[in-house]
PAVEX-328070 format. One record per residue (C-alpha): residue in three letters; residue number from 1; x, y, z. Coordinates in Angstrom, 1 decimal, always signed. Layout:
# PAVEX-328070
+------+------+--------+--------+--------+
: resn : resi :      X :      Y :      Z :
+------+------+--------+--------+--------+
:  ALA :  NUM :      X :      Y :      Z :
...
+------+------+--------+--------+--------+
//
This chain:
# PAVEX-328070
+------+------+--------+--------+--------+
: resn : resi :      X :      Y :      Z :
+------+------+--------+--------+--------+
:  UNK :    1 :  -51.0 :  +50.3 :  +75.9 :
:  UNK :    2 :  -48.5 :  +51.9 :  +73.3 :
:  UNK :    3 :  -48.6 :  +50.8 :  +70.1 :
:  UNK :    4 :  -45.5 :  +51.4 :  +67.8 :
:  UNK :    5 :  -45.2 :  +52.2 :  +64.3 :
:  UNK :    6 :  -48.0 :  +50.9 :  +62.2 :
:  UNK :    7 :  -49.5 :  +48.4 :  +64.8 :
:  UNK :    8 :  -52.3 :  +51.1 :  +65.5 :
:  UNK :    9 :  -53.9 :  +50.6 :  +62.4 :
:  UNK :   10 :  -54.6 :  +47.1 :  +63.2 :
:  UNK :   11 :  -57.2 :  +48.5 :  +65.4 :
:  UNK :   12 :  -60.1 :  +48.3 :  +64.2 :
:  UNK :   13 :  -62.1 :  +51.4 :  +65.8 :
:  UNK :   14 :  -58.6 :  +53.5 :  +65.3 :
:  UNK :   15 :  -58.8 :  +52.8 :  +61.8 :
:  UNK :   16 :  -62.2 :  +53.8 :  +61.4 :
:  UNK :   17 :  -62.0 :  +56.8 :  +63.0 :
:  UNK :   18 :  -58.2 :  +57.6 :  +61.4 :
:  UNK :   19 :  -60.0 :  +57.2 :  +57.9 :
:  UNK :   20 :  -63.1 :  +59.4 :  +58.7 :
:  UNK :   21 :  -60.4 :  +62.2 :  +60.0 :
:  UNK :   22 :  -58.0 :  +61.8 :  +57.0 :
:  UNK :   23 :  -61.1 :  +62.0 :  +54.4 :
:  UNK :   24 :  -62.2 :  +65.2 :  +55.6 :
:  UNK :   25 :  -62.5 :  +67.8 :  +53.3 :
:  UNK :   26 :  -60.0 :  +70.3 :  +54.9 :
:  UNK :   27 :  -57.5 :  +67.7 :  +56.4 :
:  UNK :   28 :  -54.1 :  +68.9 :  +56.2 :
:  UNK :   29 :  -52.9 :  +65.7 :  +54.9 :
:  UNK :   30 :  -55.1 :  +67.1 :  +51.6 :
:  UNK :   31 :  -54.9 :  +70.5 :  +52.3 :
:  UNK :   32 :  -51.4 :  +71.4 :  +53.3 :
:  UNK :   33 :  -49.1 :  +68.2 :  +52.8 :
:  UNK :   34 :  -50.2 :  +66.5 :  +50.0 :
:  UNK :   35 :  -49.9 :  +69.3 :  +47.3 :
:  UNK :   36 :  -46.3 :  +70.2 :  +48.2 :
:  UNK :   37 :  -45.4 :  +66.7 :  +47.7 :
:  UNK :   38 :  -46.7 :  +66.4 :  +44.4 :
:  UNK :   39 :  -44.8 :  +69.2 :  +43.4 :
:  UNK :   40 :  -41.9 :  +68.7 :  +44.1 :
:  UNK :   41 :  -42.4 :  +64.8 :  +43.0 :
:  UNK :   42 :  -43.6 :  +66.6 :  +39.6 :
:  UNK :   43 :  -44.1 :  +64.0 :  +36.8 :
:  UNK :   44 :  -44.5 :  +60.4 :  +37.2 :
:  UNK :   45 :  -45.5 :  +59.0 :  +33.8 :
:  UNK :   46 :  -43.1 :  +55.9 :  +33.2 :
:  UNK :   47 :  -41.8 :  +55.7 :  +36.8 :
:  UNK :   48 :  -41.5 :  +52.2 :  +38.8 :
:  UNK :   49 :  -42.4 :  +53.4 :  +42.2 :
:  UNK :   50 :  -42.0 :  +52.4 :  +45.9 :
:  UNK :   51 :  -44.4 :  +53.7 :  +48.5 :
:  UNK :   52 :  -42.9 :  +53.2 :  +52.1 :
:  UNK :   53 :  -45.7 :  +53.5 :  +54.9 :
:  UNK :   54 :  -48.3 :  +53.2 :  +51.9 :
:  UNK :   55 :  -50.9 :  +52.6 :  +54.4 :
:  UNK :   56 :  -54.6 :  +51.9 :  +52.1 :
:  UNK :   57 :  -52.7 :  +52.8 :  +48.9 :
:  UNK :   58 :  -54.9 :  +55.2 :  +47.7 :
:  UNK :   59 :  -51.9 :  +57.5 :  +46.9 :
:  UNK :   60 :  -50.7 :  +54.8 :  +44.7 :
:  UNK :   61 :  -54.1 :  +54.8 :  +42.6 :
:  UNK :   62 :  -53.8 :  +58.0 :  +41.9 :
:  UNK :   63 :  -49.8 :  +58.0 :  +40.9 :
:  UNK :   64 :  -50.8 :  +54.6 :  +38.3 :
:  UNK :   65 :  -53.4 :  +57.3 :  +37.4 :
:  UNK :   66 :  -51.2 :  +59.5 :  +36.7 :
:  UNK :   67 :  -49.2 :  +56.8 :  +34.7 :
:  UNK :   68 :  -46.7 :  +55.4 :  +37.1 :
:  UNK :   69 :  -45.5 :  +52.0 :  +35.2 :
:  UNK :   70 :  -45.1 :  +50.2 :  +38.3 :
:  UNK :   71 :  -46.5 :  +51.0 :  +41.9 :
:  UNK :   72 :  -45.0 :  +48.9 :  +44.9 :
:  UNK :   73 :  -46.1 :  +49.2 :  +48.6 :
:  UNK :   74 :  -44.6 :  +48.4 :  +52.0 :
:  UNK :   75 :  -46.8 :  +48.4 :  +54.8 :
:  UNK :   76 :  -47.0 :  +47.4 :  +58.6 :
:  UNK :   77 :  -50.9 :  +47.0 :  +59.5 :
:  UNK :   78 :  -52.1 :  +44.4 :  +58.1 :
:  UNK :   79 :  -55.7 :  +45.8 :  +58.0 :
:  UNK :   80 :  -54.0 :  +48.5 :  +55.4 :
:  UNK :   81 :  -52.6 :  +45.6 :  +53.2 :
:  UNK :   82 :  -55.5 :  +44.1 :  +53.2 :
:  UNK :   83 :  -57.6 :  +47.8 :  +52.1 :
:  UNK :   84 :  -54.6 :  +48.2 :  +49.6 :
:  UNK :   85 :  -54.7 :  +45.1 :  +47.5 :
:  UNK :   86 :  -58.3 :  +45.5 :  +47.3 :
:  UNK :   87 :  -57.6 :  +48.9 :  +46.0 :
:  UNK :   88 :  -55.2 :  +48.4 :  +43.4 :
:  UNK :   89 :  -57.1 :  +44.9 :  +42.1 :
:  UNK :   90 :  -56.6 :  +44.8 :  +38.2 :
:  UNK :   91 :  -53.3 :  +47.5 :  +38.5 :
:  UNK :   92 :  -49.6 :  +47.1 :  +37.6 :
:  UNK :   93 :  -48.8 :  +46.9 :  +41.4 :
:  UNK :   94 :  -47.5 :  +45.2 :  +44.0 :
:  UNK :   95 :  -48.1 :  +45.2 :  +48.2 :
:  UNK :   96 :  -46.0 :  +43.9 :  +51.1 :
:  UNK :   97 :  -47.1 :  +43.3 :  +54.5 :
:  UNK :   98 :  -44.3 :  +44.0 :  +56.6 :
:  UNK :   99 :  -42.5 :  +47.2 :  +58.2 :
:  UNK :  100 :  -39.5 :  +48.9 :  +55.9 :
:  UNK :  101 :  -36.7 :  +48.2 :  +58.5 :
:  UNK :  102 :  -36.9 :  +44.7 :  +57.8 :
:  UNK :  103 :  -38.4 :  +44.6 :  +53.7 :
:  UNK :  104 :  -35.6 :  +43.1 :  +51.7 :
:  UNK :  105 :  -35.2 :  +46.2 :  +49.2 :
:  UNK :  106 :  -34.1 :  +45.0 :  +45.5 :
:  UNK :  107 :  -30.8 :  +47.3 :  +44.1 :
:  UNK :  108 :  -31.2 :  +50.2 :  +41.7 :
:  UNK :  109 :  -34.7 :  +49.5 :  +40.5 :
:  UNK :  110 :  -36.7 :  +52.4 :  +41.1 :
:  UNK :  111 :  -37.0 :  +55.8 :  +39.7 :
:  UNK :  112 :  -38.5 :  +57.3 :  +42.8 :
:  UNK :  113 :  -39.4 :  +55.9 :  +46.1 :
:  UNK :  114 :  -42.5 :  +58.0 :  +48.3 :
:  UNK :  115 :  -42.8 :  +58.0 :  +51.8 :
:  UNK :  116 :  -45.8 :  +60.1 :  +53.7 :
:  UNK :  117 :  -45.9 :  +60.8 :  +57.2 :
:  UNK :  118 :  -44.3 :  +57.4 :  +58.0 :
:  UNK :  119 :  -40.8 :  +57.8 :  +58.5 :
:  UNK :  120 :  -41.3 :  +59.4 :  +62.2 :
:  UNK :  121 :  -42.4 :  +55.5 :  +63.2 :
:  UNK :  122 :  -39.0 :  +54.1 :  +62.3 :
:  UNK :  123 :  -36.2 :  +54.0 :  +65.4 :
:  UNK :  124 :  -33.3 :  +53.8 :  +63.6 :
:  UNK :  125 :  -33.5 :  +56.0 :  +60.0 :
:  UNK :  126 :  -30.3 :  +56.3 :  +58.6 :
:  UNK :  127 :  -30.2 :  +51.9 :  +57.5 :
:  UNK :  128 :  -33.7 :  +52.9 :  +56.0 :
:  UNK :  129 :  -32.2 :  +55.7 :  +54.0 :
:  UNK :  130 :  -28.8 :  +53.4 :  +53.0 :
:  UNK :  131 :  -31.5 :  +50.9 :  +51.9 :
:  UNK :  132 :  -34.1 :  +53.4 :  +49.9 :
:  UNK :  133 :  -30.9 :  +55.0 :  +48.5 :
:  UNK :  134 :  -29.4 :  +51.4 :  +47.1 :
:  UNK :  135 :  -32.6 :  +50.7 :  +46.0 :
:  UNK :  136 :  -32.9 :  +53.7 :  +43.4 :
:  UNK :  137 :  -31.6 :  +53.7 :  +39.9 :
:  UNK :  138 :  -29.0 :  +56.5 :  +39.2 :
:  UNK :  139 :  -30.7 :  +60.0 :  +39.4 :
:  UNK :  140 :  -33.7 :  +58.5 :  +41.2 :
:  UNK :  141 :  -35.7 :  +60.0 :  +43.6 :
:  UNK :  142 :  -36.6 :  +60.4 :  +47.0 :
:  UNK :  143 :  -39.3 :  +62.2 :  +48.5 :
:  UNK :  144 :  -40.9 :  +62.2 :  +51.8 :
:  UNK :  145 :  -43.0 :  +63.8 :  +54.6 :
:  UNK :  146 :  -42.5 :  +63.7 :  +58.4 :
:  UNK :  147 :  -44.6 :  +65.4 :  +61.2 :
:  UNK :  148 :  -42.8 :  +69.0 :  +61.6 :
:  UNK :  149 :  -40.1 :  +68.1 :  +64.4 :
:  UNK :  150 :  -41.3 :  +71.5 :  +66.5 :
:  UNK :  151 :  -44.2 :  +69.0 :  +67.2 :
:  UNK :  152 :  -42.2 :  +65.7 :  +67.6 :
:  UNK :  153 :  -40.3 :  +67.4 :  +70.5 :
:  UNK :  154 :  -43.3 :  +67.5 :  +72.9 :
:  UNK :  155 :  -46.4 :  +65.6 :  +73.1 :
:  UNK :  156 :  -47.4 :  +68.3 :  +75.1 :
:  UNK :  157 :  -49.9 :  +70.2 :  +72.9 :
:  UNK :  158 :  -51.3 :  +66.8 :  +71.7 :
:  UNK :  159 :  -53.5 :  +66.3 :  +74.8 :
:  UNK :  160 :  -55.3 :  +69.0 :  +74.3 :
:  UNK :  161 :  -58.5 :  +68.7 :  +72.3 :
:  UNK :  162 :  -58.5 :  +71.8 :  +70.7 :
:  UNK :  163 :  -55.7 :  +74.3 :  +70.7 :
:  UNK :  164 :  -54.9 :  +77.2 :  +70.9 :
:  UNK :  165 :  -51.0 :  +77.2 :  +71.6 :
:  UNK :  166 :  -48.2 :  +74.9 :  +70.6 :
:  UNK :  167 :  -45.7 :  +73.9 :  +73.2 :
:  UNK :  168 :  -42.3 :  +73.1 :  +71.6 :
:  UNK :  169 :  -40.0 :  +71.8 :  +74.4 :
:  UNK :  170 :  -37.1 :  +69.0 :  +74.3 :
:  UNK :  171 :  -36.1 :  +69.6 :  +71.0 :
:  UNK :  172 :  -32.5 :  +68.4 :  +71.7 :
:  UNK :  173 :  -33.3 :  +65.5 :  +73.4 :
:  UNK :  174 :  -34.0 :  +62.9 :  +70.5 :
:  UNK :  175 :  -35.3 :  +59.7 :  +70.8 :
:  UNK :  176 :  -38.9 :  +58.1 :  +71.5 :
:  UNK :  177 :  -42.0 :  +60.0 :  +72.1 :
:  UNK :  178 :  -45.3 :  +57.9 :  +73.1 :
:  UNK :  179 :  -48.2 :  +60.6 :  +71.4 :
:  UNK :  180 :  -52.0 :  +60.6 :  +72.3 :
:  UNK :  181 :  -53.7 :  +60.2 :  +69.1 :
:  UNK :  182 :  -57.5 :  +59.2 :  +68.6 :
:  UNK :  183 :  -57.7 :  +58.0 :  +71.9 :
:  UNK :  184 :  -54.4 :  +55.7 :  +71.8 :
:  UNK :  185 :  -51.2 :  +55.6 :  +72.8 :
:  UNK :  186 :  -48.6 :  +55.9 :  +69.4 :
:  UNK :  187 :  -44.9 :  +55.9 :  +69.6 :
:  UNK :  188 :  -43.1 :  +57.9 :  +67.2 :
:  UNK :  189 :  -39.2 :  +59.2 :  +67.0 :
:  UNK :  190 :  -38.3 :  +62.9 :  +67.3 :
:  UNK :  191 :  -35.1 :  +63.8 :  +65.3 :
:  UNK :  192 :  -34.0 :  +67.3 :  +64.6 :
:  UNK :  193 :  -34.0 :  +68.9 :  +61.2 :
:  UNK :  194 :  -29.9 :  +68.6 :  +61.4 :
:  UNK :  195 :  -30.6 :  +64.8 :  +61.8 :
:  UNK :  196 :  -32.2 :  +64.1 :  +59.5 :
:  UNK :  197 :  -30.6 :  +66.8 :  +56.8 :
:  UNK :  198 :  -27.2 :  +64.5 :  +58.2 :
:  UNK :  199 :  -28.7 :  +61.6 :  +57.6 :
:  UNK :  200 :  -29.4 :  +62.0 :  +54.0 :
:  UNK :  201 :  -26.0 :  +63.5 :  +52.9 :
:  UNK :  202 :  -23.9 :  +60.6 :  +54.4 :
:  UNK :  203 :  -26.6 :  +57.7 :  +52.7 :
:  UNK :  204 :  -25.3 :  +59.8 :  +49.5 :
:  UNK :  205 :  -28.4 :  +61.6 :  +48.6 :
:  UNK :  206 :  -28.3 :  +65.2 :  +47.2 :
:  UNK :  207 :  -31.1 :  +67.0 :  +49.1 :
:  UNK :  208 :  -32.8 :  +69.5 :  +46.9 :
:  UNK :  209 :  -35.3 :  +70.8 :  +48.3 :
:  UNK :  210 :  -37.2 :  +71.0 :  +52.0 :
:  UNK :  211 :  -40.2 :  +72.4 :  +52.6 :
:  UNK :  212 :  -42.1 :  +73.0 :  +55.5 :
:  UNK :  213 :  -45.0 :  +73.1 :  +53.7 :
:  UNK :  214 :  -46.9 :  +76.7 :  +54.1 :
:  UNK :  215 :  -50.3 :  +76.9 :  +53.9 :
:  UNK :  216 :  -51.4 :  +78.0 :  +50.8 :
:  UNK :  217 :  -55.0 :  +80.3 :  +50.8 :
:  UNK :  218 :  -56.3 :  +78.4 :  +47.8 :
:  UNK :  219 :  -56.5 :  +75.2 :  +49.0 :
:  UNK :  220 :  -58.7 :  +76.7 :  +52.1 :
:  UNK :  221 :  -62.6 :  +77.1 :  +51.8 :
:  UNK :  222 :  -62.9 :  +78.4 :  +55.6 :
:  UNK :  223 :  -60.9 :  +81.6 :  +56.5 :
:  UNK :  224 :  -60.4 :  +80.9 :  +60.3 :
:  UNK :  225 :  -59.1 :  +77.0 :  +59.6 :
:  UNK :  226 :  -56.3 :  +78.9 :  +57.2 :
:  UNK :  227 :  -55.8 :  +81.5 :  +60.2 :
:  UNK :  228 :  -55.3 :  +78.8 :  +62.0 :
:  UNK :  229 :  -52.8 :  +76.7 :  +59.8 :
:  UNK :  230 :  -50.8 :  +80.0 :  +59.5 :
:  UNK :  231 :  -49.4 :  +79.1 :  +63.2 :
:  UNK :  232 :  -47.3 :  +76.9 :  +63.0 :
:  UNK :  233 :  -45.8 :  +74.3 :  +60.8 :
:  UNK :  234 :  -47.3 :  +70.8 :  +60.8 :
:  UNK :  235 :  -44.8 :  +69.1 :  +58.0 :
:  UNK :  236 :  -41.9 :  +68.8 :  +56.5 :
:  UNK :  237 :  -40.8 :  +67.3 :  +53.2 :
:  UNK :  238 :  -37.6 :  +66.5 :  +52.0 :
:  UNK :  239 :  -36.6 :  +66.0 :  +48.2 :
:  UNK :  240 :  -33.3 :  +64.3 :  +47.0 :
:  UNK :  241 :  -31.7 :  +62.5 :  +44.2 :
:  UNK :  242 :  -29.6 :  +59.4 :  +44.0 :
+------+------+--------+--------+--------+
//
């Protein structure tokens, strides 16, 4: 069975075992992704915000802790809606069950709009990006993270429990990808870094800055899980203003 976009998360035993694997204490989510995004976010104090993908919206809680005026959520699984709300009781916030190619997105009311690791789930980007790019107020922001497209473009390496190599192949043939991951079959879309670079520019966004988020030593307590990080790259993050 594939399962496409967020619909994997309405799984129960997936989510369980997705949640144990993003909590642990070297995940790259934590490790690697997370603190280049914050960065180049930088300072969030007095921002409305929209999360696309916001999954449990436990990134939220800690951007209204950070003193986000406003935090707003769009999500696919309804067993994440269902974790977020719970998590955000008694906050300035607001959660929407349904997939970001089809949420109605209000005009020019955010100052930055999030996405993490969702936007490789969406077929057709570029009305998403027309959308999120309507929806910010002048000078907003957007910032997101995507799997690194060297592993979108074969789903090769990903059946392999441990590994050792990386197999990038296909990486001019775009288009749908069907993934193992945690024993289930995910689609997601590979798109070149051109693509989506393209992609931005002609929704009107000014890209400034991409990272492909190195590894940084610090953020490492074990030597050979760094070595190992050092390999390849696992993200990429893109940073524009309206």
């Amino acid at each position: 069975m594939e399962y496409k976009g967020s619909a994997v998360y309405d799984d129960d035993e997936f989510l369980d075992n997705y949640l144990s694997r993003r909590c642990r204490a070297e995940s790259p989510n934590n490790v690697i992704e997370k603190p280049v995004l914050m960065e180049l976010i930088g300072e969030v104090r007095g921002k409305k915000v929209l999360d696309l993908g916001c999954g449990d919206a436990e990134f939220g809680v800690e951007l209204l802790g950070q003193g986000c005026s406003f935090y707003e959520g769009v999500e696919g699984s309804l067993n994440m809606v269902r974790k977020a709300v719970n998590a955000l009781d008694y906050t300035i916030s607001k959660i929407h069950h349904s997939s970001m190619e089809t949420w109605g997105f209000p005009e020019e009311v955010y100052d930055l709009v999030v996405s993490r690791l969702a936007l490789h789930y969406v077929e057709n980007i570029e009305p998403v990006f027309n959308q999120v790019y309507n929806s910010l107020k002048e000078d907003g922001q957007f910032v997101f993270s995507i799997q690194h497209p060297v592993l979108t473009s074969s789903v090769q390496s990903a059946t392999k429990s441990a590994r050792t190599d990386w197999k990038v192949d296909d990486y001019f043939h775009t288009g749908k990808r069907v993934e193992p991951w945690i024993e289930k079959d995910v689609v997601k879309y590979h798109r070149t870094i051109e693509e989506y670079f393209q992609g931005l520019k002609r929704a009107g966004f000014k890209i400034e800055e991409i990272s492909e988020c190195r590894p940084r030593r610090e953020n490492f307590k074990n030597e050979e899980e760094y070595k190992r990080r050092m390999r390849i790259p696992l993200f990429l993050v893109f940073a524009c203003k309206k």
